[in-house]
TORVO-376797 format. One record per atom (N, C-alpha, C, O): x, y, z. Coordinates in steps of 0.05 Angstrom, whole numbers, padded with zeros to 5 digits, always signed. Atoms other than C-alpha are relative to their C-alpha. Layout:
XYZ
...
This chain:
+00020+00014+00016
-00165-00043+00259
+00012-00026-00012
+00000-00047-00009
-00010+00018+00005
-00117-00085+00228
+00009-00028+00021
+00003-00052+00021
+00004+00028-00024
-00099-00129+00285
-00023-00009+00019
-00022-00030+00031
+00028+00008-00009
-00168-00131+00315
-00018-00012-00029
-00036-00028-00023
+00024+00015+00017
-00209-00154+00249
+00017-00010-00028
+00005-00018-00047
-00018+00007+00025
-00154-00169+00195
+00026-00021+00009
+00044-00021-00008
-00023+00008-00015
-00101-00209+00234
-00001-00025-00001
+00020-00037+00002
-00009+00029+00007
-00121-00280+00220
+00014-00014-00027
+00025-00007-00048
-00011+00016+00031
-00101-00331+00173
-00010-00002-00024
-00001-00004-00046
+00014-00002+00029
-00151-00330+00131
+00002+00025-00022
-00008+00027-00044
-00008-00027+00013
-00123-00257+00110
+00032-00001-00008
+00044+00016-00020
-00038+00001+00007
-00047-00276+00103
+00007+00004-00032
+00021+00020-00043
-00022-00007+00022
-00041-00293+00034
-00017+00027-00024
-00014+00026-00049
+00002-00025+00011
-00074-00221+00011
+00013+00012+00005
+00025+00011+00026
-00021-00024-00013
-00035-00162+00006
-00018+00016+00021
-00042+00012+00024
+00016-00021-00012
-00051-00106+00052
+00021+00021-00001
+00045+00023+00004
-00010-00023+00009
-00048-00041+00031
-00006+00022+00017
-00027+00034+00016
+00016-00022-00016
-00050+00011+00083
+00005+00035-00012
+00020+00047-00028
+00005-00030+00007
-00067+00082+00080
+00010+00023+00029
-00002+00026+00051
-00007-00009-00024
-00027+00127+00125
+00016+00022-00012
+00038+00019-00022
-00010-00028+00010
-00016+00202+00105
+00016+00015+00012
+00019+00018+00036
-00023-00028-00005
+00037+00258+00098
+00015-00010+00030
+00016-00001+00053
-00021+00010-00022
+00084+00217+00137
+00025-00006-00016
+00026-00012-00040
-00023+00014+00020
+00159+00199+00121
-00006-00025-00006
-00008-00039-00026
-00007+00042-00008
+00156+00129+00149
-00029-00009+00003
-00048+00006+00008
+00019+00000-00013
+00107+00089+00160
-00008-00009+00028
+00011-00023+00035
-00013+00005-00031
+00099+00076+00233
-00027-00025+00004
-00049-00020+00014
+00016+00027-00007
+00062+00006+00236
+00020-00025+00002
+00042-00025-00010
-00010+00018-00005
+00082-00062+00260
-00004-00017-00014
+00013-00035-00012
+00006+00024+00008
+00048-00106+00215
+00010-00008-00031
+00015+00011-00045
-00006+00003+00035
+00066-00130+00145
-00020+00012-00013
-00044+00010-00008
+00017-00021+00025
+00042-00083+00088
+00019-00014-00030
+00042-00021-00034
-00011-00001+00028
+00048-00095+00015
+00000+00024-00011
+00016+00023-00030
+00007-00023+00009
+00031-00026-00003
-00008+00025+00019
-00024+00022+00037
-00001-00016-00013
+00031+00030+00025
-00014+00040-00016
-00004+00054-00033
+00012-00020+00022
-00014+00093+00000
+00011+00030+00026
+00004+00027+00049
-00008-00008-00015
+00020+00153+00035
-00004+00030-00001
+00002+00046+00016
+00013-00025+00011
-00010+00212-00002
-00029-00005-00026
-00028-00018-00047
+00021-00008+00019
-00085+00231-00035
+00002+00027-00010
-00017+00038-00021
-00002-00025+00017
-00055+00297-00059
+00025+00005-00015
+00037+00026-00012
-00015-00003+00017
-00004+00284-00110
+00005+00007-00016
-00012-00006-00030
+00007-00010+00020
+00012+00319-00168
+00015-00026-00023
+00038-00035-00019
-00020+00016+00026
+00037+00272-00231
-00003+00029-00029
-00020+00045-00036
-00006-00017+00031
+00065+00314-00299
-00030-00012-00014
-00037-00035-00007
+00012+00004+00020
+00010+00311-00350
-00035-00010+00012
-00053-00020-00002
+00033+00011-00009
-00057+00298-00302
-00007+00021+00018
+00004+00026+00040
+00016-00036-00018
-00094+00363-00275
-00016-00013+00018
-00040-00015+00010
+00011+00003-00018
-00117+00339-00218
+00018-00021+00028
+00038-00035+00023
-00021+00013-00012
-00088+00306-00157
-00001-00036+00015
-00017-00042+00032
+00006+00031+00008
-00080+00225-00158
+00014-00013+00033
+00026+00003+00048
-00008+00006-00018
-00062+00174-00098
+00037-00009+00005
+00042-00031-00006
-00023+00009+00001
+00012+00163-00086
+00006-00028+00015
+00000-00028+00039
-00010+00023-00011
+00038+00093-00068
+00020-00009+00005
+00039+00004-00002
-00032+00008-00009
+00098+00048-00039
-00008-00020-00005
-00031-00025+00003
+00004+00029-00005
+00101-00025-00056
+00023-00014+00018
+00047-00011+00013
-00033+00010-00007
+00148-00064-00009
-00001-00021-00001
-00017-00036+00011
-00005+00029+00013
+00179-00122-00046
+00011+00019-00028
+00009+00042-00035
-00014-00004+00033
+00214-00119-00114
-00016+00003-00019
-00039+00010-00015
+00008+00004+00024
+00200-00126-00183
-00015-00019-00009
-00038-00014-00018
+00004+00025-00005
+00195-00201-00187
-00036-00002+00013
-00058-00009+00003
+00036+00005-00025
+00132-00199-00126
-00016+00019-00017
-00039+00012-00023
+00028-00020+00009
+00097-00140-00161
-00016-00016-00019
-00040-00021-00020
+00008+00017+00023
+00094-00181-00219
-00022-00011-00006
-00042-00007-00020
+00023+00019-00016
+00064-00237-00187
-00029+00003+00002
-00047-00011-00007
+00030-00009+00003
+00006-00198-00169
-00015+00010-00012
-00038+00011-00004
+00010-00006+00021
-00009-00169-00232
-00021-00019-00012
-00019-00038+00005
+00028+00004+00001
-00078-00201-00263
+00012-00006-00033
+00007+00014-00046
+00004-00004+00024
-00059-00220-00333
-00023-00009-00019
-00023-00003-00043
């Protein structure tokens, strides 16, 4: 999907966040900013189960994309 309808330029400077479950790695070729790798995670202190994520890039880049 991603390189058939997401693959031009006019999509570069968004992140893309893929979704690709109960895997170690993720097994894609394309640049990801995020990576959602579980919808059944448990966190301490929230009864119910939340999405888990990966950002790849630092501190600095996350930053960036924050919305202040």
């Amino acid at each position: 999907f991603h390189r058939d309808y997401l693959s031009g330029k006019e999509f570069e400077k968004y992140p893309f966040w893929i979704a690709h479950y109960y895997e170690k790695k993720i097994k894609t070729s394309c640049k990801w900013s995020f990576w959602q790798h579980s919808d059944k995670a448990h966190i301490n202190g929230i009864d119910a189960y939340v999405d888990m994520n990966v950002y790849n890039g630092n501190l600095d880049g996350l930053k960036k994309m924050c919305k202040r």
